[in-house]
C-alpha positions in Angstrom: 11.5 -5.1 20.5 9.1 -4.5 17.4 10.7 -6.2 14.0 12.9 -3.4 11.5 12.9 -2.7 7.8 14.6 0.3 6.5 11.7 1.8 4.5 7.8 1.8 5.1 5.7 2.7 2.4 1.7 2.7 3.5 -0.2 2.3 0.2 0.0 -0.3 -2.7 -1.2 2.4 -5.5 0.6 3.5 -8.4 2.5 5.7 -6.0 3.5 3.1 -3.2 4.3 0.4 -5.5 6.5 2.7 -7.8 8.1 3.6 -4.8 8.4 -0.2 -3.3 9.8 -1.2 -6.9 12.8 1.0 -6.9 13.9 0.6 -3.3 13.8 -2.9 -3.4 15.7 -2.9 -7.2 18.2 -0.9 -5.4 18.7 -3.2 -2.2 16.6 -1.2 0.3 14.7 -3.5 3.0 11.1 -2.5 2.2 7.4 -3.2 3.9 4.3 -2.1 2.1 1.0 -1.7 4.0 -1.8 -2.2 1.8 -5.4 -1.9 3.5 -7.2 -3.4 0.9 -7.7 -7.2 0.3 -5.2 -7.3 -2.4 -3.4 -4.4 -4.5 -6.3 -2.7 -6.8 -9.1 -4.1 -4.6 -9.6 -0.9 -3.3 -7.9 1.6 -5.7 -10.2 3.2 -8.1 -9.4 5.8 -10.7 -11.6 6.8 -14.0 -9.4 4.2 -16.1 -7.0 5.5 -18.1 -3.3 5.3 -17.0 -0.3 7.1 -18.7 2.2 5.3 -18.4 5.5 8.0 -19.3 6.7 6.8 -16.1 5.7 3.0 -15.5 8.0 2.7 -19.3 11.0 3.6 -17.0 10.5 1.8 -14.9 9.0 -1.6 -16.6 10.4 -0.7 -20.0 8.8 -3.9 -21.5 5.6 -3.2 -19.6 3.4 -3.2 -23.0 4.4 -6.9 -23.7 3.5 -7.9 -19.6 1.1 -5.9 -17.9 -2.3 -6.6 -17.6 -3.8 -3.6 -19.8 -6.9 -3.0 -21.4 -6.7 -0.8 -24.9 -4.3 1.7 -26.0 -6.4 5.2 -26.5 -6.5 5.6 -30.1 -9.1 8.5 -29.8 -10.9 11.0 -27.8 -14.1 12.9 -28.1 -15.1 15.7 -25.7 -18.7 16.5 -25.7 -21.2 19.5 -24.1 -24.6 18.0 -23.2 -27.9 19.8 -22.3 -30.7 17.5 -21.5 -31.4 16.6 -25.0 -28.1 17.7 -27.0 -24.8 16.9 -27.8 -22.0 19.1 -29.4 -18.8 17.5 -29.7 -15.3 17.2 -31.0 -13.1 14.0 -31.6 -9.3 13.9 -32.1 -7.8 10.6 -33.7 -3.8 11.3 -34.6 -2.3 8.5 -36.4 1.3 8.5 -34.2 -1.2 7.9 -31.3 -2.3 4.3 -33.2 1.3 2.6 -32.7 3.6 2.4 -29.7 3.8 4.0 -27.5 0.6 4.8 -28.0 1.0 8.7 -26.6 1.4 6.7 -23.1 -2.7 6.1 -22.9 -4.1 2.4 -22.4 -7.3 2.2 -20.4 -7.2 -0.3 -17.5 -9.5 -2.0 -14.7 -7.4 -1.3 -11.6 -8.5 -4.8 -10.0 -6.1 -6.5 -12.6 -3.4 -4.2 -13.0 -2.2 -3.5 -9.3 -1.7 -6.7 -8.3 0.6 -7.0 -11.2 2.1 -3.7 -10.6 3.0 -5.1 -7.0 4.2 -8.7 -8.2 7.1 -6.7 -10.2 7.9 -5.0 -6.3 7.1 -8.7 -4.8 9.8 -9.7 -7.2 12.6 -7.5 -6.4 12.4 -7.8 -2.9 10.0 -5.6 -1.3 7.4 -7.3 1.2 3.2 -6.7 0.8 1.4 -6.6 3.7 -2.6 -6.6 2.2 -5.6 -5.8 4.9 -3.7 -4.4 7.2 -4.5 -0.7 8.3 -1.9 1.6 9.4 -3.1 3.6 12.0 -0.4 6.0 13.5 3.4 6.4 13.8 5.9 4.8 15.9 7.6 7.9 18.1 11.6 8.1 19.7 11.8 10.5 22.7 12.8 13.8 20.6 8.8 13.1 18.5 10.9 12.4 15.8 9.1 9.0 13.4 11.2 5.9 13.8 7.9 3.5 12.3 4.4 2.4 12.3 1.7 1.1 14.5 -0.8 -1.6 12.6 -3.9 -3.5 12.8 -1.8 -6.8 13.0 -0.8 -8.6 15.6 2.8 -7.2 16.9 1.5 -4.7 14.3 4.6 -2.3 15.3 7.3 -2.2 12.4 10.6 -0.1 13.0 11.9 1.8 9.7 14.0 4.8 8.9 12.1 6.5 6.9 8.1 6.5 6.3 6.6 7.2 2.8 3.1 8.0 2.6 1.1 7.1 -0.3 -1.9 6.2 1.1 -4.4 7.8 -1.0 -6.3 11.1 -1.1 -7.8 11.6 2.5 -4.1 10.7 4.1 -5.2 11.1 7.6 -1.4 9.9 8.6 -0.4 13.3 6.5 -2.5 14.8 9.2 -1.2 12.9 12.1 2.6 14.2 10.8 1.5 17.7 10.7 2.3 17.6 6.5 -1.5 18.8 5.9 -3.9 20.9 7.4 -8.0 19.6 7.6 -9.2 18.6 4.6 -11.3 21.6 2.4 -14.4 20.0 0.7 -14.1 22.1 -2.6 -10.1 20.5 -3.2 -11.6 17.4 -3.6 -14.4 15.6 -6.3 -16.3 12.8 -5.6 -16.2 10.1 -8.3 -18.6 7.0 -9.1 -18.0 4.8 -11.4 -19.8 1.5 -13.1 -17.7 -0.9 -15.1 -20.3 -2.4 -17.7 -19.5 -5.9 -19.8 -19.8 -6.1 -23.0 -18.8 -8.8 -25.9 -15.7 -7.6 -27.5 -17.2 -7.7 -31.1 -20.5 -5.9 -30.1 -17.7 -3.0 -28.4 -15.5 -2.9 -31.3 -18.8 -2.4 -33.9 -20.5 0.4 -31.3 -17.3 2.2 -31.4 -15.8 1.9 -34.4 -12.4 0.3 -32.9 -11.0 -1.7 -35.6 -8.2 -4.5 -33.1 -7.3 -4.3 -29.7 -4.9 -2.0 -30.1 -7.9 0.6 -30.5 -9.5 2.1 -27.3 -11.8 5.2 -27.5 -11.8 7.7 -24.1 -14.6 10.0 -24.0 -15.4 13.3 -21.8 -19.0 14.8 -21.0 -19.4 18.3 -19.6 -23.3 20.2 -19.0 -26.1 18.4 -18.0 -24.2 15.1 -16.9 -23.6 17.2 -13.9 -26.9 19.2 -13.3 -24.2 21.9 -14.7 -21.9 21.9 -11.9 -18.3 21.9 -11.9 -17.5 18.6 -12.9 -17.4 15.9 -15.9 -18.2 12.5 -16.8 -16.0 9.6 -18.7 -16.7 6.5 -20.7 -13.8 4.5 -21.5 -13.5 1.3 -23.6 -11.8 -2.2 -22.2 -10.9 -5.3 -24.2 -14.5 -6.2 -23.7 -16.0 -3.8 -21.4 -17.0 -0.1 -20.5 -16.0 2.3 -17.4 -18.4 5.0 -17.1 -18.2 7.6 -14.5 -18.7 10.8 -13.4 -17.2 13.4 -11.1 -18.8 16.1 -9.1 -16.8 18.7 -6.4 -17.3 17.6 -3.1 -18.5 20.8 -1.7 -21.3 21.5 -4.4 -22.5 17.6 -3.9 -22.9 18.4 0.2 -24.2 21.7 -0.7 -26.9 20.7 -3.1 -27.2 17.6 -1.8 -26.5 15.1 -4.8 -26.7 11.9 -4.7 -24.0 10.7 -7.7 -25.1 7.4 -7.9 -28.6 9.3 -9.0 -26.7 11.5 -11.1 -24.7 8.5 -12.6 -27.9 6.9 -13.7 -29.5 10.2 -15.1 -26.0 10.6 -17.2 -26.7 6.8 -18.5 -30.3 7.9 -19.6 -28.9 10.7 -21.6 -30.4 9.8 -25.4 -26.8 10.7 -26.4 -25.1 7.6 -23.9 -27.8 5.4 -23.7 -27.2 3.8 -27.1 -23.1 3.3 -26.5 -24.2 1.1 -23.3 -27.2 -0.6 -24.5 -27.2 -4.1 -23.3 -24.1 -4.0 -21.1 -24.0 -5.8 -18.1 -23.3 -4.2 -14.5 -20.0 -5.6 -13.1 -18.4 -3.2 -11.1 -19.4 -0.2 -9.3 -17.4 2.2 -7.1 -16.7 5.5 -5.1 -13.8 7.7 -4.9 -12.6 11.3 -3.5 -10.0 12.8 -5.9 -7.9 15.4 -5.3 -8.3 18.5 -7.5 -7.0 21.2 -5.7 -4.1 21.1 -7.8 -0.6 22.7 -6.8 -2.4 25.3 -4.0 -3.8 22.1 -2.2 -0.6 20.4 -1.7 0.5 19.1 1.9 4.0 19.7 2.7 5.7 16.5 1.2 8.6 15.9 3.8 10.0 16.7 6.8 12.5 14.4 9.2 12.2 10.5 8.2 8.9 11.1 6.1 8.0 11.6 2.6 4.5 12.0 1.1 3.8 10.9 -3.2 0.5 10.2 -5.1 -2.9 11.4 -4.3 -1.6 11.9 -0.4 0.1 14.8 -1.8 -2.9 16.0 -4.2 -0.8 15.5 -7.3 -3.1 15.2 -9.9 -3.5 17.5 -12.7 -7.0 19.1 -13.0 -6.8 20.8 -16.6 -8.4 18.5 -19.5 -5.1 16.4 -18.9 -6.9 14.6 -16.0 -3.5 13.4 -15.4 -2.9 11.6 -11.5 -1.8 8.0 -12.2 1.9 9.0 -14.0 2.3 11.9 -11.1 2.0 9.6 -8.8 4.3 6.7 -9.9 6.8 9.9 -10.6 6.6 11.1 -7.1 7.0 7.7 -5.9 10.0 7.0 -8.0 11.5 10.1 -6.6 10.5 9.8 -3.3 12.9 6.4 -3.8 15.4 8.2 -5.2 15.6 10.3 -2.4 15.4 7.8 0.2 18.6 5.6 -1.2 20.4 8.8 -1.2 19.5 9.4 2.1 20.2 6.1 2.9 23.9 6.4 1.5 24.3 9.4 3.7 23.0 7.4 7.0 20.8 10.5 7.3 16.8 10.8 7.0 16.8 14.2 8.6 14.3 17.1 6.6 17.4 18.7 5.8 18.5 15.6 3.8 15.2 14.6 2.7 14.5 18.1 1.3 16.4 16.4 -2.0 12.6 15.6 -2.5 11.3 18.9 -3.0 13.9 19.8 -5.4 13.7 16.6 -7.6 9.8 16.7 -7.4 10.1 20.8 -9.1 12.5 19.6 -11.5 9.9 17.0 -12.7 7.0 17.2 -14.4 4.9 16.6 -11.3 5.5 20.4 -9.7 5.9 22.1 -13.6 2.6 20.5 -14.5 0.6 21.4 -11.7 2.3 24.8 -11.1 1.3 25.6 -14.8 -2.6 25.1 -13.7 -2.0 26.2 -10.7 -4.9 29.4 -11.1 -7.4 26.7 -12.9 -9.0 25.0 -9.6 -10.0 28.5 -8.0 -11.2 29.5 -11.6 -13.1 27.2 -12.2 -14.6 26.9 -8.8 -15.6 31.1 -9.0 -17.0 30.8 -12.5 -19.8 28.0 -12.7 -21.4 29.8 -15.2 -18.8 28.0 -17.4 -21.1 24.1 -17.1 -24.4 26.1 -18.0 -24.8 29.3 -19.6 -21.6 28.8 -22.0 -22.2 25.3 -22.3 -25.9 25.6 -23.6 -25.2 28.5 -25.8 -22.4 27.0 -27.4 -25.2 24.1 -28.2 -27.9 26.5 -29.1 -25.7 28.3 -31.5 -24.6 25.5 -33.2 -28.1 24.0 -33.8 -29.0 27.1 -35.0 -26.1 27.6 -37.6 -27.1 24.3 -39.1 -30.5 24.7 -39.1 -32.9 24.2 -42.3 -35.8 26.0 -42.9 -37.2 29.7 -44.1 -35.2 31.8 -42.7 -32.4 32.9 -44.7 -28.9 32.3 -43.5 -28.1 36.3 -42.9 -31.2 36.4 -40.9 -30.6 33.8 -38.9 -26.7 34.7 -38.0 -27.9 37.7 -36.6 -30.4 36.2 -34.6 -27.7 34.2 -33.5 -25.6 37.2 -32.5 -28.4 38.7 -30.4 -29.0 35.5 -28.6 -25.3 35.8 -27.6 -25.6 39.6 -26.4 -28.6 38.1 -24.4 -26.9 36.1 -22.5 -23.5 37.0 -22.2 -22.3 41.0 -21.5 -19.0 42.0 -23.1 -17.4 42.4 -20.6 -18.2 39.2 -18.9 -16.9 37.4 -22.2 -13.8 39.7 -22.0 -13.6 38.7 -18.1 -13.9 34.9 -19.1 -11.7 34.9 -22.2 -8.6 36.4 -20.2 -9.2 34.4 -17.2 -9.2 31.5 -19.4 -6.2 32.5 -21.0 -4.4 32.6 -17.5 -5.8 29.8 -16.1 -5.5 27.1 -19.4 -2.1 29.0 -21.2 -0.2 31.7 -19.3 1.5 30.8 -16.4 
């Protein structure tokens, strides 16, 4: 007879441990299967975490966890191959706690501490240890988990999935249908030392408690749907870039090619001058936003995190506080369900309904049109891009010409390359997408 706990979470991300934490704080037996060789070894994520969730849960988190910088400011840039046009925002409530909930981190330090705080209130970590399908009573109904280990089978009560974007055990449940290449971007990223004092000068961070975030769009993607990051660490850099999935196969990209071209850019290549490679890494995220979402329970199973394509895909870029929300509430419904002595849908369903009363569902229900518009209007990462660019270099050009002159060359370049109506087209699809919901 195979061992029992009364919960199994599969994952040790942001999601899983969240979960892990507040079963175990509330006395619920709980097993966490972690494939990687420790917490974080295998997690990656841009690096910024928001951390409106992780305060509730870890209210003196700031004072204990291992994290990088607070983000003090953010710039947003448009690139062609030669050009930048930008915009920075630096707020001063954002430069004291709680710092608008931003700190970057490295993932490799913070997850292990994330799962110590589980490890401490009960809740068991098994690392390298692959989950591979579900444990079956004669009705097909889940009663646990088959794993790479030996007697690998582990009897539960309820199953909580939060094992990462392509959850093929979603699948197995019948939660998800295949995966669709264009609800997902592929992400690489380098994590680049650099001495602390040499940072702090190249970016104009004045303590620790100053962390700069910046966002590419244009050319770091060939002009594809997609975007690239730099974030600043106590003493080094994440840069990164995303691309969607389906334009990489179709085109066929390489990112770690276009990763390096981004690096070369005359507008990046001094912020990263002399760093030293550390880290690099691949990732699929999930940005099919609230369209691309599984079905997130059904009888003795629950699905949070990235498994459940929670992760906002406006400017936010928000994924890491969805998940550790959905994995709080995913507890919350399972020690209810617990105190019922039933983990039937019909009990679970509590899930659904705390998940739309939270910000995970509002948030992504608010963007829900963006993915598809984006994806049907690529002219957005070229033509608007580069003509924002041009018309700016042109409006603060120098020279002969006199300024009158030159405006309405500028308005003619616009009727060049964008019709009326297409601009009318874009603006109110914009408007939908980004505002009305």
């Amino acid at each position: 007879m195979a061992d029992k706990v009364d919960v199994v979470v599969v994952g040790a991300g942001p999601a899983g441990i969240a979960c892990a934490l507040t079963l175990a704080r509330s006395g619920v037996e709980t097993a966490v299967f972690e494939r990687g060789e420790y917490p974080g070894a295998k997690n990656v994520m841009g690096g910024i975490l928001f951390t409106n969730t992780l305060a509730k849960l870890i209210p003196d988190f700031r004072e204990k966890a291992p994290l990088e910088r607070p983000i003090t400011r953010r710039k947003f840039f448009a690139l062609n191959e030669k050009d930048a046009l930008g915009v920075e925002t630096q707020f001063s409530d954002n430069s004291k706690p709680p710092y608008n909930n931003n700190f970057s981190v490295l993932r490799a330090r913070f997850d292990p501490w994330f799962a110590a705080q589980a490890e401490d209130a009960g809740a068991m970590i098994l690392n390298e240890t692959v989950v591979d399908d579900f444990l079956y009573d004669d009705n097909k109904k889940i009663i646990g988990v088959k794993s790479r280990r030996e007697d690998g089978d582990l009897l539960c009560n309820c199953v909580v999935l939060a094992d990462g974007v392509n959850s093929l055990l979603a699948k197995k449940a019948g939660l998800r249908s295949a995966l669709n290449p264009k609800d997902f971007v592929l992400g690489v990223k380098m994590v680049l030392g650099l001495p602390e004092e040499k940072l702090r000068d190249r970016f104009g961070l004045e303590t620790k408690d100053d962390g700069a975030a910046y966002e590419f769009f244009g050319a770091v993607t060939n002009n594809i749907l997609g975007s690239g990051f730099l974030y600043t660490n106590l003493n080094s850099i994440s840069i990164g870039l995303g691309v969607t999935l389906d334009s990489a196969c179709k085109l066929g990209l390489r990112p770690y090619e276009l990763l390096d071209k981004f690096m070369q850019h005359p507008n990046i290549r001094p912020l990263i001058k002399d760093a030293e490679p550390i880290e690099y890494s691949a990732h699929l995220i999930p940005e099919g936003g609230y369209h691309a979402m599984p079905h997130v329970f059904n009888d003795n199973i629950l699905v949070c995190g990235d498994a459940a394509s929670m992760v906002n895909t406006s400017l936010y870029h928000e994924g890491s506080n969805l998940a550790m929300e959905s994995g709080y509430l995913a507890a919350k419904t399972v020690i209810q369900a617990r105190g019922r002595g039933d983990y039937s849908a019909k009990s679970l369903m509590k899930y659904g309904e705390l998940l739309g009363d939270s910000i995970v569902i509002k948030d992504l229900k608010k963007y829900e049109r963006l993915p598809e518009f984006l994806h049907s209007s690529p002219h957005l990462f070229n033509n608007y891009l580069d003509l924002a660019i041009d018309l700016v270099k042109d409006y603060f050009t120098v020279d002969e010409l006199a300024k009158g002159e030159r405006q309405k060359l500028m308005f003619k370049k616009i009727w060049n390359r964008v019709s009326l109506m297409q601009l009318a087209s874009d603006a109110y699809k914009s408007f939908r997408s980004f505002i009305w919901n």
